[in-house]
C-alpha positions as CSV (number, residue, x, y, z in Angstrom):
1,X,6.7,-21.1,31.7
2,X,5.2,-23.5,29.0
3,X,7.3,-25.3,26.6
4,X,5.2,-23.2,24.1
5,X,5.9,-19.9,25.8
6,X,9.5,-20.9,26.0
7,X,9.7,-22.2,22.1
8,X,7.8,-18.8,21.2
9,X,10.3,-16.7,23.0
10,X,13.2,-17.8,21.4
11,X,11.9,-18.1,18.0
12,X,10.8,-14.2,18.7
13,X,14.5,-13.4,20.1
14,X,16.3,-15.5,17.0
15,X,14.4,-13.5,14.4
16,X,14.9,-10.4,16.0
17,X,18.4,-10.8,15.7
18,X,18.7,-12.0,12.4
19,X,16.7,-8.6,11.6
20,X,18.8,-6.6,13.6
21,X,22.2,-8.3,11.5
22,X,20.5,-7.4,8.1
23,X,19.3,-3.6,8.3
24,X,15.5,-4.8,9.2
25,X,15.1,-7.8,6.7
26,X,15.4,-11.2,8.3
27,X,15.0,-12.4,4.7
28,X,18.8,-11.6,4.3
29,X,19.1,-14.8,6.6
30,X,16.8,-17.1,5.0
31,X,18.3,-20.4,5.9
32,X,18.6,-19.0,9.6
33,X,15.5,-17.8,9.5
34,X,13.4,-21.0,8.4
35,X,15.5,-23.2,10.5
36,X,14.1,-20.9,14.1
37,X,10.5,-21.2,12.3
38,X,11.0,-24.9,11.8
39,X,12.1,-25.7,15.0
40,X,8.8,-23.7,16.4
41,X,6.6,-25.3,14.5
42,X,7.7,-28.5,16.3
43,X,6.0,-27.5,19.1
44,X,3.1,-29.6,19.6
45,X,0.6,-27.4,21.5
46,X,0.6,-24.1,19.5
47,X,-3.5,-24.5,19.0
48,X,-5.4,-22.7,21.6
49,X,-3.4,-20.6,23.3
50,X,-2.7,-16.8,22.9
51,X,-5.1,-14.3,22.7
52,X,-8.2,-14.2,19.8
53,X,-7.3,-11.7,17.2
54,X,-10.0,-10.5,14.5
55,X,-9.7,-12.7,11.7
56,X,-8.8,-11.0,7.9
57,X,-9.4,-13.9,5.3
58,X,-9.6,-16.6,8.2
59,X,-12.3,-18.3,10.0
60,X,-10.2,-17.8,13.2
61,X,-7.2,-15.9,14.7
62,X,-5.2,-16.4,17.3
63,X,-2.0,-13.9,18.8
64,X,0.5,-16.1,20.1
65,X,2.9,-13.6,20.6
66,X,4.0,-9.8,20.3
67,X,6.5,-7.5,21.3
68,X,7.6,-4.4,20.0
69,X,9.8,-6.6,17.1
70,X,7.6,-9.7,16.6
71,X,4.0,-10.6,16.2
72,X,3.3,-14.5,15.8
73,X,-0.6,-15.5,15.1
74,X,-2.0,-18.9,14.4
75,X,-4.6,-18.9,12.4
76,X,-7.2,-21.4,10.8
77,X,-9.1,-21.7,8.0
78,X,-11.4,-24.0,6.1
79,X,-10.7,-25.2,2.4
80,X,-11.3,-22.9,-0.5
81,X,-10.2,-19.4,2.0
82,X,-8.4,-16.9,-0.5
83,X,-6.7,-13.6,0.7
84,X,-6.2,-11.4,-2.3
85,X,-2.4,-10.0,-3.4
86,X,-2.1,-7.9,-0.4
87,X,0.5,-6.1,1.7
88,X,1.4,-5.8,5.9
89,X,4.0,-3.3,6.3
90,X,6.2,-5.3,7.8
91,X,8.3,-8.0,6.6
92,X,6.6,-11.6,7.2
93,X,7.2,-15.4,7.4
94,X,4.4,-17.9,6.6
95,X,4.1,-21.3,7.4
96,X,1.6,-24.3,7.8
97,X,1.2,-25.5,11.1
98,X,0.3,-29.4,12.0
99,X,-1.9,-29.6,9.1
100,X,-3.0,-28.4,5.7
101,X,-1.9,-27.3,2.2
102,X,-1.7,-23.8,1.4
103,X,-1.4,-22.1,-2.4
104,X,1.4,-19.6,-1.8
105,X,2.2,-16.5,-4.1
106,X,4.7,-13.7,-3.0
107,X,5.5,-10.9,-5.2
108,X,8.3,-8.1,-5.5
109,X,7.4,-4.6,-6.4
110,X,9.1,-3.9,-9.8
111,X,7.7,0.3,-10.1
112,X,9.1,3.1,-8.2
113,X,6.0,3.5,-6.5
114,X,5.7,7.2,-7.7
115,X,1.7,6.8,-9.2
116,X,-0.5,6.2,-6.1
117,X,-3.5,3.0,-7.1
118,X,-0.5,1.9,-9.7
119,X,1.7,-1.2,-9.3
120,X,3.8,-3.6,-11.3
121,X,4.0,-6.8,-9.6
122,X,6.3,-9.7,-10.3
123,X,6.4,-13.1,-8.8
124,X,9.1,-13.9,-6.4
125,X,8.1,-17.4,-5.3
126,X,5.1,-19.5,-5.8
127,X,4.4,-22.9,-4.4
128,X,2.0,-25.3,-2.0
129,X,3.2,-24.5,1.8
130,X,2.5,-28.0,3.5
131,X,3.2,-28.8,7.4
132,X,6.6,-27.5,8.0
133,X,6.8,-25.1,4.8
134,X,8.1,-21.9,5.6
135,X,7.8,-18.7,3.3
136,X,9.7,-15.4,3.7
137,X,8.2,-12.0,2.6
138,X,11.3,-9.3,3.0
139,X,10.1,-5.8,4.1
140,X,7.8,-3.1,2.3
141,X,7.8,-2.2,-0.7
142,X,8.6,-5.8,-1.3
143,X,6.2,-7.3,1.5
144,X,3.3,-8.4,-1.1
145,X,1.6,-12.2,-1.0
146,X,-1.7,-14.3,-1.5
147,X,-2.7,-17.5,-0.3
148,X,-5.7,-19.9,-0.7
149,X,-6.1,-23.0,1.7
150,X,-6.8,-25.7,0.0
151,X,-7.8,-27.7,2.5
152,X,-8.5,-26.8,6.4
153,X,-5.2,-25.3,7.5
154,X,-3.5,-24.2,10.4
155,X,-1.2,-20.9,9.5
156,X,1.5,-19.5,11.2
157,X,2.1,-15.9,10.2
158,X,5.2,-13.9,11.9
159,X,5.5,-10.1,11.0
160,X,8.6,-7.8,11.9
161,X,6.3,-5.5,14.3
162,X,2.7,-4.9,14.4
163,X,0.6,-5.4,10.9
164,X,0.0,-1.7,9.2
165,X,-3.3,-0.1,10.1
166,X,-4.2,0.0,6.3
167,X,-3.4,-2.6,3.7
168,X,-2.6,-2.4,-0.2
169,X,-4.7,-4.9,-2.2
170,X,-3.2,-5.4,-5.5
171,X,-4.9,-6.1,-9.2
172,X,-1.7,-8.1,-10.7
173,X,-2.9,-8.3,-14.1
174,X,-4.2,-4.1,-14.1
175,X,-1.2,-2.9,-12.5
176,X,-3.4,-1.3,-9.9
177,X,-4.4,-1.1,-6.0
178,X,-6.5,0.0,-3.5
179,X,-6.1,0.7,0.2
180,X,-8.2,-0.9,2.9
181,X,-8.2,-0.5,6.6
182,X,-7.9,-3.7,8.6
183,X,-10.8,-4.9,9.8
184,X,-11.8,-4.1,13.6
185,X,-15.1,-5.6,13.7
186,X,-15.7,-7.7,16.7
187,X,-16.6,-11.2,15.5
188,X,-17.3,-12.7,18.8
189,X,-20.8,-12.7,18.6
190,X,-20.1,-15.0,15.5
191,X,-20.1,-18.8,16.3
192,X,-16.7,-20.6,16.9
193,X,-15.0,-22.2,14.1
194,X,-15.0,-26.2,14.7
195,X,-12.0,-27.2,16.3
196,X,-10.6,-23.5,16.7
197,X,-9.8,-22.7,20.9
198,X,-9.1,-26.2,22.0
């Protein structure tokens, strides 16, 4: 086994039990759970291997791991990517990998969710994610957050499970959303981002 495999692993089994302690929500055990993320993302050779992954908002995605509680992909992305105020439907952890700065935005849901295409949005934590900056996303309905690269990236994205077949995209200022499916469009007839696989 690879010194990535065996980093991935036990980042995987860490925040599994950090979400097992705190009913589902690893973001109960912040401190915990950045430290396990931090010490992954010292791994130096997280670009390249896993399986690709259709990319959302990225120019490239990468599925480093998965079981039935985790899902870790690396993605990368060129300067100027945005992915709207969205949800996953799971509870998530974001971080910049190697290199890159990030604009981060996470939000909590203030309404009681009662009016479908309505929702009131407040900001939980805002900031540039840099190499080594971890974000934490606690489960639905709280599990809400944007990000723009600012300049080619490398993202680490860790959900509590698989991502949610359909995804709420959010209108902060109008209070409103709509629903998307994720995207299953094979891109592989697309050429390869530079740098992206190797």
């Amino acid at each position: 086994m690879s010194r990535a495999d065996e980093a991935l692993r036990e980042c995987a089994r860490e925040l599994s039990e950090y979400a097992q302690a705190n009913g589902g929500d690893p973001s109960k055990a912040r401190d915990l759970v950045i430290a396990s993320i931090k010490r992954l993302l010292e791994c130096p050779d997280l670009i390249g291997i896993g399986l690709p992954r259709v990319a959302q908002h990225l120019e490239s995605t990468r599925i480093l791991y998965y079981d039935t509680q985790v899902q870790m992909t690396l993605g990368r992305g060129r300067a100027g990517l945005y992915d709207p105020p969205h949800n996953h439907g799971a509870w998530l952890a974001t971080a910049v990998y190697k290199q890159g700065e990030v604009q981060y935005a996470d939000y909590r849901r203030m309404d009681d969710q009662s009016r479908a295409g309505h929702a009131d949005l407040k900001v939980a934590d805002a900031r540039i994610l840099r190499p080594g900056d971890v974000a934490i996303t606690p489960p639905p309905p709280h599990d809400i957050h944007e990000n723009r690269t600012l300049a080619e990236s490398y993202m680490l994205v860790i959900t509590g499970g698989s991502f949610a077949p359909t995804r709420e995209y959010y209108d902060v200022g109008a209070k409103t959303y709509f629903t998307k499916a994720e995207s299953t469009k094979d891109k592989s007839e697309q050429p390869a981002a530079q740098g992206a696989g190797k």
